[in-house]
OpenMM code with the backbone's topology and positions (N, CA, C; nanometers):
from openmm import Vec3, app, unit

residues = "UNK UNK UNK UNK UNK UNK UNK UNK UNK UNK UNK UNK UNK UNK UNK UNK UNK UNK UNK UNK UNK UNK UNK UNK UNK UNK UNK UNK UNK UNK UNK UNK UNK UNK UNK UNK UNK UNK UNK UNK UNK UNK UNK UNK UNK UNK UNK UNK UNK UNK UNK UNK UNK UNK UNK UNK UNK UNK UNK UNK UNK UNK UNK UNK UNK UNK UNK UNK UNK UNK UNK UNK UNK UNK UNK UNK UNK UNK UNK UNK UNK UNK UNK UNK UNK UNK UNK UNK UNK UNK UNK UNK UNK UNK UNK UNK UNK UNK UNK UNK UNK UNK UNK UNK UNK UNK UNK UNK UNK UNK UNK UNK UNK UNK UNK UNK UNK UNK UNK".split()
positions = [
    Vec3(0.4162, 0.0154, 0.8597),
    Vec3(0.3959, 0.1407, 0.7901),
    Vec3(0.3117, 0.2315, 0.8775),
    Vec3(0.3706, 0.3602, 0.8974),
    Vec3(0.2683, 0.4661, 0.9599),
    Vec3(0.1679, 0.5159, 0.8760),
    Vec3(0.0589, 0.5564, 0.9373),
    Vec3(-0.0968, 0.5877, 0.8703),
    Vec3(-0.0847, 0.7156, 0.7995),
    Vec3(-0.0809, 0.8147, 0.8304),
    Vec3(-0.1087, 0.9505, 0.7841),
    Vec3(0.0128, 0.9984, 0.7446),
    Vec3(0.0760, 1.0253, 0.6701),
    Vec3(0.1743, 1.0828, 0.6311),
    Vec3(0.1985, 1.2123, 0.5541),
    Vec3(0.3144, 1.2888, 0.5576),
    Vec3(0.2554, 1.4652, 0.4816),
    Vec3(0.3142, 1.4000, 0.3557),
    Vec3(0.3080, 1.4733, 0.2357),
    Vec3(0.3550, 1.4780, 0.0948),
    Vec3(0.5369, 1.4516, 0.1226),
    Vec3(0.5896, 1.5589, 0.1908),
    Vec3(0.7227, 1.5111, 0.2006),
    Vec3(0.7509, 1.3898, 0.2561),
    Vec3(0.7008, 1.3012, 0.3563),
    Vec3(0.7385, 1.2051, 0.4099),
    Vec3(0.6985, 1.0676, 0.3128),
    Vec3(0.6102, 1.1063, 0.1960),
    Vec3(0.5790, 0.9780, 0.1321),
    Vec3(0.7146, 1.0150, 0.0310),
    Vec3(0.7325, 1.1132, -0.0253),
    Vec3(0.8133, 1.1327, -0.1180),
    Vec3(0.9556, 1.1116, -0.0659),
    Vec3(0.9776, 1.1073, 0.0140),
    Vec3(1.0873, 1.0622, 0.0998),
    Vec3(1.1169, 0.9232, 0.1020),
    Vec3(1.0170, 0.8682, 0.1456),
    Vec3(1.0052, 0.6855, 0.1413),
    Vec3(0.9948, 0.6406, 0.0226),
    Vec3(0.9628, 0.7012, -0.0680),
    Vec3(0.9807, 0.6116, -0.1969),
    Vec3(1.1274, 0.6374, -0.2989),
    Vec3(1.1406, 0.7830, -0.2380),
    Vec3(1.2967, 0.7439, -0.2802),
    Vec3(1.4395, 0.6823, -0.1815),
    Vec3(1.3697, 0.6629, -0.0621),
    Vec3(1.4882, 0.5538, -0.0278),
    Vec3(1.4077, 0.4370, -0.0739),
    Vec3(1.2778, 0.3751, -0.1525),
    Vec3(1.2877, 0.2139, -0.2027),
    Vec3(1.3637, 0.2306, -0.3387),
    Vec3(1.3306, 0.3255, -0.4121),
    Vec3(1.4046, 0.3931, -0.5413),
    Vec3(1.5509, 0.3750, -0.5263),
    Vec3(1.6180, 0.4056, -0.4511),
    Vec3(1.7459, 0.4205, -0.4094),
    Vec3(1.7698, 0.2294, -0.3818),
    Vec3(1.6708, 0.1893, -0.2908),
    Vec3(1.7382, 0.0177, -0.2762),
    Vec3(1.6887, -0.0448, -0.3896),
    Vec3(1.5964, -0.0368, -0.4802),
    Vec3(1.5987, -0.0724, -0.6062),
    Vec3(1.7025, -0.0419, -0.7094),
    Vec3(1.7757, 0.0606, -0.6854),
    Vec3(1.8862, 0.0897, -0.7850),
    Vec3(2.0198, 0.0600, -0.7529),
    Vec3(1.9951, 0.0175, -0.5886),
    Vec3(2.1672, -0.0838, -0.5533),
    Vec3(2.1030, -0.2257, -0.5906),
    Vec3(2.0095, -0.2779, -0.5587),
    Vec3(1.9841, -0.4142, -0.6333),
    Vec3(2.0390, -0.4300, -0.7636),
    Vec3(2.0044, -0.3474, -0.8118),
    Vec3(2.0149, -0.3477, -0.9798),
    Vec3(2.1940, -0.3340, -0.9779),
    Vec3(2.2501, -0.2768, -0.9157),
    Vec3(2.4096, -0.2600, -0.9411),
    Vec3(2.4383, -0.3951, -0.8863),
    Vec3(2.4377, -0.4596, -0.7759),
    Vec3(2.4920, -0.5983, -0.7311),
    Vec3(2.4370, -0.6790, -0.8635),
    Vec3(2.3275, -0.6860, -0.9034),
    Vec3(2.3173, -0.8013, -0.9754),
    Vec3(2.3841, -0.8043, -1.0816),
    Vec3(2.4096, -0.6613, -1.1332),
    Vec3(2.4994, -0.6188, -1.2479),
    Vec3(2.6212, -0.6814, -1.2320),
    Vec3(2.7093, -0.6563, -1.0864),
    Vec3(2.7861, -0.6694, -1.0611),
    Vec3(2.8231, -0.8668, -1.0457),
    Vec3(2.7037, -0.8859, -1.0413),
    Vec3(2.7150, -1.0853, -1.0614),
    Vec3(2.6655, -1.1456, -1.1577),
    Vec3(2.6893, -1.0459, -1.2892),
    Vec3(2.5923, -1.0794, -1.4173),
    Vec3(2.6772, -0.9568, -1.5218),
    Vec3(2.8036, -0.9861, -1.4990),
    Vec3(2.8958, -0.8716, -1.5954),
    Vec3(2.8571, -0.8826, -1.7473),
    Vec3(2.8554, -1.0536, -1.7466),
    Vec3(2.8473, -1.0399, -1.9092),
    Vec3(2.6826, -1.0678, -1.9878),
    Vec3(2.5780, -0.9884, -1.9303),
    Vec3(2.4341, -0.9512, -1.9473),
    Vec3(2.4672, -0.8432, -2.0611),
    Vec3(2.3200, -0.9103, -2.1060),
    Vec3(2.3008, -0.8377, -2.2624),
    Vec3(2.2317, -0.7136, -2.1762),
    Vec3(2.1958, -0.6446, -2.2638),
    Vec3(2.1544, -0.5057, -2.2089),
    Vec3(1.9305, -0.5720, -2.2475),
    Vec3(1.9439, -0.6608, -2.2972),
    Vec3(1.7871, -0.7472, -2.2893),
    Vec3(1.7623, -0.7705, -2.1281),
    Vec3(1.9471, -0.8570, -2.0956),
    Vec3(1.8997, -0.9482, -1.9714),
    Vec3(1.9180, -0.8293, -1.8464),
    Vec3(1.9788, -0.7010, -1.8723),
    Vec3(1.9513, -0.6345, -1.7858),
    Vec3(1.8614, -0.5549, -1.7798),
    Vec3(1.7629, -0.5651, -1.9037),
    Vec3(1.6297, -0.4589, -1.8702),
    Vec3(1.5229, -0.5445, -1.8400),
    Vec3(1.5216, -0.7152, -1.8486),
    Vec3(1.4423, -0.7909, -1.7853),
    Vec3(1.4512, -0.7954, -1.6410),
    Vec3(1.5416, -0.7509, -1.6008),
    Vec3(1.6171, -0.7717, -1.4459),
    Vec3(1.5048, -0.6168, -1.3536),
    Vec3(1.5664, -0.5115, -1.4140),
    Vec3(1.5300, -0.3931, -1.3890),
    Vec3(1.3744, -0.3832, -1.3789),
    Vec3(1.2850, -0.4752, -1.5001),
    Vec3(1.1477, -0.4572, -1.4969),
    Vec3(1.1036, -0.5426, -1.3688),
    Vec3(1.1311, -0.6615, -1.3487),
    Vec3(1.1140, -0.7561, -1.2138),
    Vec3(1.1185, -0.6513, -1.1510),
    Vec3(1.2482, -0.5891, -1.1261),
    Vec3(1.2363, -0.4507, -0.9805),
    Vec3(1.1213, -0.3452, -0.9748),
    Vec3(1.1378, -0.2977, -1.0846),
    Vec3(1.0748, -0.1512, -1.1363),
    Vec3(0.9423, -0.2189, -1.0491),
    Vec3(0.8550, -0.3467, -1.0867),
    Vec3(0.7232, -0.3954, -1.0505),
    Vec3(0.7191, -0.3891, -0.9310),
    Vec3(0.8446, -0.4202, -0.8347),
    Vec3(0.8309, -0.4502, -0.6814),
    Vec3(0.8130, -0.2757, -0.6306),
    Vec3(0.9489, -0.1826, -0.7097),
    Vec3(0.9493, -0.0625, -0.6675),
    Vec3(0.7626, 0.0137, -0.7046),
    Vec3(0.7493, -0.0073, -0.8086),
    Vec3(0.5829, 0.0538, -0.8448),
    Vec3(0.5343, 0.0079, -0.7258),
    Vec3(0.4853, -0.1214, -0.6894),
    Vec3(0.3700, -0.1597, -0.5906),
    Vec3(0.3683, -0.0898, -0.4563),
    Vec3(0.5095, -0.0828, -0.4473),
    Vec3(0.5675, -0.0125, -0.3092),
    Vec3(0.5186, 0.0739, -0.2851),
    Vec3(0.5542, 0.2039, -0.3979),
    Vec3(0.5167, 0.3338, -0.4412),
    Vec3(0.3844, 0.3566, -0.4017),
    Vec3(0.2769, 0.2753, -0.4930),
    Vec3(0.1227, 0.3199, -0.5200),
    Vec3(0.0744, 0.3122, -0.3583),
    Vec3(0.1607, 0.2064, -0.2325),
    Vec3(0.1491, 0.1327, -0.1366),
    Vec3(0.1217, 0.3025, -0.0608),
    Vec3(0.2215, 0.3536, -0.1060),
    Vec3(0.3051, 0.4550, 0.0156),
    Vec3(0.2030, 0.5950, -0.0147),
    Vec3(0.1509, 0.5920, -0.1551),
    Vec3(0.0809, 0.6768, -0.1843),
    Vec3(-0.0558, 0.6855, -0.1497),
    Vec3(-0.1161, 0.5794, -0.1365),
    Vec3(-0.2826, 0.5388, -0.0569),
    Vec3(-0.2439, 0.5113, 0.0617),
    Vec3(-0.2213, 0.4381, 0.1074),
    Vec3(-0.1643, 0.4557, 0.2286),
    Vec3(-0.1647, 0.5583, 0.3271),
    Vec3(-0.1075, 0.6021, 0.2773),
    Vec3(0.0167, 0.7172, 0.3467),
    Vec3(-0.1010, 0.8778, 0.3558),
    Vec3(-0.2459, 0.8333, 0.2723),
    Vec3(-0.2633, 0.9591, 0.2291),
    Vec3(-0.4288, 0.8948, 0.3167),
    Vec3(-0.5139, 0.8500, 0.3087),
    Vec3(-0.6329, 0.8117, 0.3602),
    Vec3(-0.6391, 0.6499, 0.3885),
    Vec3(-0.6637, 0.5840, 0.4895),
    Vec3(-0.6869, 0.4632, 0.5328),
    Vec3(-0.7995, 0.4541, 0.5757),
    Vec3(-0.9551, 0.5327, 0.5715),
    Vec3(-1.0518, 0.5674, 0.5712),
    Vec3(-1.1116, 0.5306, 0.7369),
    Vec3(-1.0351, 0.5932, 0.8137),
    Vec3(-1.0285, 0.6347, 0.9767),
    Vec3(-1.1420, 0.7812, 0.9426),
    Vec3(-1.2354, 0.7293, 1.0016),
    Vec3(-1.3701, 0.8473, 1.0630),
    Vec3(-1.3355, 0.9038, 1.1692),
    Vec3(-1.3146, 1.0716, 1.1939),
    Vec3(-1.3197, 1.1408, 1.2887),
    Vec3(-1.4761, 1.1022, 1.3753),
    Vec3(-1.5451, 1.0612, 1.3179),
    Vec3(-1.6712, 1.0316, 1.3885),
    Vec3(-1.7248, 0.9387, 1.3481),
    Vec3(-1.7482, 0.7515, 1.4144),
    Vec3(-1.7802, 0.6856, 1.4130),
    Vec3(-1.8580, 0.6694, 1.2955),
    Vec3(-1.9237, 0.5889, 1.1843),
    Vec3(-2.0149, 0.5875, 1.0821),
    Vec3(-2.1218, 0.5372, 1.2171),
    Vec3(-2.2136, 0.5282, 1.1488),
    Vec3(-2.3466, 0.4669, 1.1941),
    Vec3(-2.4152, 0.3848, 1.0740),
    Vec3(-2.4766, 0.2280, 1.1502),
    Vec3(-2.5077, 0.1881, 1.1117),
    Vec3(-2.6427, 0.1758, 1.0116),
    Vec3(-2.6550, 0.0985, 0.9159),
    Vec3(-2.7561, 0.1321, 0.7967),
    Vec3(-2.8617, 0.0838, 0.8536),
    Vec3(-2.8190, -0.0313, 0.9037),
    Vec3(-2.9441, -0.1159, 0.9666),
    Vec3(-3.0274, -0.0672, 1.0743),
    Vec3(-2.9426, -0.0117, 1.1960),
    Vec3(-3.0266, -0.0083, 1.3123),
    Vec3(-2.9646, 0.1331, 1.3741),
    Vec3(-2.8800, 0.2006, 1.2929),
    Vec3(-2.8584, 0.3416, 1.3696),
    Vec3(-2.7731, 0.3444, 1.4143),
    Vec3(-2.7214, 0.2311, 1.4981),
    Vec3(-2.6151, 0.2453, 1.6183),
    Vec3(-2.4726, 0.2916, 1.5298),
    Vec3(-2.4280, 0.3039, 1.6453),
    Vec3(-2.2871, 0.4113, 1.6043),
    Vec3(-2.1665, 0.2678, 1.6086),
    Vec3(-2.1035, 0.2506, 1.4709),
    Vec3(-2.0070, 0.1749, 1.4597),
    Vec3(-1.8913, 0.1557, 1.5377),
    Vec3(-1.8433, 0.0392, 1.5870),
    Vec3(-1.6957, 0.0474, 1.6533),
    Vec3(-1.5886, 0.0126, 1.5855),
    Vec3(-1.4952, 0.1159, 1.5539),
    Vec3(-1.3558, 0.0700, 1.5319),
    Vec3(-1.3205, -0.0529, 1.5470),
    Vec3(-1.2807, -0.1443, 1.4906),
    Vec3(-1.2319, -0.2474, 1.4701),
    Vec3(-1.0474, -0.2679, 1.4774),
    Vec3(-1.0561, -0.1358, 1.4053),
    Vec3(-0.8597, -0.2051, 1.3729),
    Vec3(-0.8400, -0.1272, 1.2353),
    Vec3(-0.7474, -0.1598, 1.1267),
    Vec3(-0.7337, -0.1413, 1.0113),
    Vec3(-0.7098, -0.3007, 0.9493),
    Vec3(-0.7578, -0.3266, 0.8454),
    Vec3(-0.7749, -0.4462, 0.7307),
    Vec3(-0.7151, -0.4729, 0.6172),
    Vec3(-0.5611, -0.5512, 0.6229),
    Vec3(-0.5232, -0.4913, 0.5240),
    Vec3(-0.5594, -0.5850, 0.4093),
    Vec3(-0.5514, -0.5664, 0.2777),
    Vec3(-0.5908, -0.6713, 0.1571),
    Vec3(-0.4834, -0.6218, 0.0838),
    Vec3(-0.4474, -0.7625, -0.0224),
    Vec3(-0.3480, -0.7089, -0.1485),
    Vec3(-0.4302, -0.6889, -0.2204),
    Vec3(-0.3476, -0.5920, -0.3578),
    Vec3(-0.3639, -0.5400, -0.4941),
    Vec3(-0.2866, -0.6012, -0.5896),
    Vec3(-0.3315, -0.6856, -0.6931),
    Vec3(-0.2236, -0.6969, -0.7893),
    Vec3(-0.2807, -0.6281, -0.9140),
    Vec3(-0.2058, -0.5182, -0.9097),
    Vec3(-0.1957, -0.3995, -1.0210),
    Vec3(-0.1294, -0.4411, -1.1935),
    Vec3(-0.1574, -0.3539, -1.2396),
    Vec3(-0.0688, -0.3471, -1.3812),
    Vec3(0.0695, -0.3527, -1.3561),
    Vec3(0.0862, -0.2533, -1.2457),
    Vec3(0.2214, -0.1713, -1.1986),
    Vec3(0.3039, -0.2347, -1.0982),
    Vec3(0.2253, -0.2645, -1.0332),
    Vec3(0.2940, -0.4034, -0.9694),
    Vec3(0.1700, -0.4415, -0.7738),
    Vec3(0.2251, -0.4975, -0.7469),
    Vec3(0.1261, -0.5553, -0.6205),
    Vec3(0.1767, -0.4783, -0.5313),
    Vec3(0.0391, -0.4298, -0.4409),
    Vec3(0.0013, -0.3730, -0.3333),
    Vec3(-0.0637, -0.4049, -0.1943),
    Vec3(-0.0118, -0.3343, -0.0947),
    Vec3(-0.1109, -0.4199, 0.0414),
    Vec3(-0.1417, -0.2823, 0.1414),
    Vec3(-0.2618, -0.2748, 0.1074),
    Vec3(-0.3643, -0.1494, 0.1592),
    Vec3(-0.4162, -0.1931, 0.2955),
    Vec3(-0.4584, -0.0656, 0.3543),
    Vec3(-0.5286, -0.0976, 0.4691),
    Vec3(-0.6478, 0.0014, 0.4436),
    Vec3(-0.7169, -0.0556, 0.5229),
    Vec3(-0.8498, 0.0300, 0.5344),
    Vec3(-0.9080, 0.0234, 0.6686),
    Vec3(-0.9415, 0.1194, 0.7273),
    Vec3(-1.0056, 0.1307, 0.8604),
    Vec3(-1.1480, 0.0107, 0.8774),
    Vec3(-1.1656, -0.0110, 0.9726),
    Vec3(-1.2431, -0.1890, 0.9731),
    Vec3(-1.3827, -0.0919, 1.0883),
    Vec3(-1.5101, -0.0978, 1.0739),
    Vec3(-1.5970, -0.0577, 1.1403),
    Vec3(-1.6769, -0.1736, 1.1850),
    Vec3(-1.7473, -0.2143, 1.2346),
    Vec3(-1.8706, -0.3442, 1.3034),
    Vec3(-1.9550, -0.2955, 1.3514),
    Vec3(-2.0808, -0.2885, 1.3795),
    Vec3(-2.2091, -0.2577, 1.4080),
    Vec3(-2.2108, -0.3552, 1.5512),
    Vec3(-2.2376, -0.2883, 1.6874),
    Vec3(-2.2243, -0.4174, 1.8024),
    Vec3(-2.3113, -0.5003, 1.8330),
    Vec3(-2.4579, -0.4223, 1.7313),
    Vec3(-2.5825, -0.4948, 1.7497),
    Vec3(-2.6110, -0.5690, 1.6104),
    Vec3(-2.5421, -0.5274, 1.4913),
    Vec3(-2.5881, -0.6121, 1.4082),
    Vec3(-2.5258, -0.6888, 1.3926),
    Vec3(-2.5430, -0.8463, 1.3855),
    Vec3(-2.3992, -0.9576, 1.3285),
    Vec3(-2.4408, -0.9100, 1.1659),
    Vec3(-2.2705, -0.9110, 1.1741),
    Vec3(-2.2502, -0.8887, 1.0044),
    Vec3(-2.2812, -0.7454, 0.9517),
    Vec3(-2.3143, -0.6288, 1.0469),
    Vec3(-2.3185, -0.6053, 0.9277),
    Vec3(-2.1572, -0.4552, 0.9363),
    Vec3(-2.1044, -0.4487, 0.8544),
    Vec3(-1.9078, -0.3662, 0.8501),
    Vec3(-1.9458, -0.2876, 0.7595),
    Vec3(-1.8524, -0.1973, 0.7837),
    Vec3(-1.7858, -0.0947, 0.6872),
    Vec3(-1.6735, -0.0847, 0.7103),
    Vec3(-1.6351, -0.0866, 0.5508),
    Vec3(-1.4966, -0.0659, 0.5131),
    Vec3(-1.4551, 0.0454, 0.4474),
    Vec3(-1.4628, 0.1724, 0.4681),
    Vec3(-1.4475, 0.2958, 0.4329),
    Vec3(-1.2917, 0.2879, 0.3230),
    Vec3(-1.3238, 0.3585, 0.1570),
    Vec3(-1.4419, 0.4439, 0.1338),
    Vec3(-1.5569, 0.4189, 0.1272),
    Vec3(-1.5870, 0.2988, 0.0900),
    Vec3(-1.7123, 0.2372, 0.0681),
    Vec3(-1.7894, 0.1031, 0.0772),
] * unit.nanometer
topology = app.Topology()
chain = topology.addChain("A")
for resn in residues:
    res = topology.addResidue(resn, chain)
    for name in ("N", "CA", "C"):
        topology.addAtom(name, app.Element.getBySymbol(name[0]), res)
């Protein structure tokens, strides 16, 4: 996944997962003709959860990964933090599961002590 993204380019990516969530849903239809309209809205919610997580994914994501134009500085001793990388962790949401990144900071003089921006 790319970091910074404009409004059109997230809204873009979530309707091509929108779009492969809604051919899923036709193949399975298509191997499940004689589904109650129960067993096809149990089918659809399984998706809908994968398509949500995706979504919320593309929307944080896509919008702040908490990258400092200017190094933080440390609490402890002042020094000016080094970039690390980005960190990613899952979310398991209401809406469905997520995997965020967040910009990774380290202090070179303190062991231990990070920031994980926002906070």
């Amino acid at each position: 996944m790319s970091r910074l993204q404009s409004r059109t380019r997230r809204q873009a990516a979530f309707m091509e997962e929108a779009q492969h969530m809604y051919k899923q849903l036709e193949n399975w239809y298509d191997e499940h003709p004689q589904a109650s309209f129960g067993e096809i809205e149990t089918e659809a919610r399984k998706r809908r959860r994968v398509l949500m997580g995706k979504a919320l994914e593309q929307l944080v994501n896509g919008r702040d990964t908490g990258v400092q134009v200017e190094a933080p500085k440390c609490k402890e001793c002042g020094e000016v933090m080094e970039f690390e990388g980005y960190c990613p962790w899952g979310i398991h949401g209401l809406e469905g599961d997520s995997r965020l990144e967040r910009a990774y900071y380290a202090c070179p003089n303190c062991k231990g002590q990070t920031l994980f921006p926002p906070g």
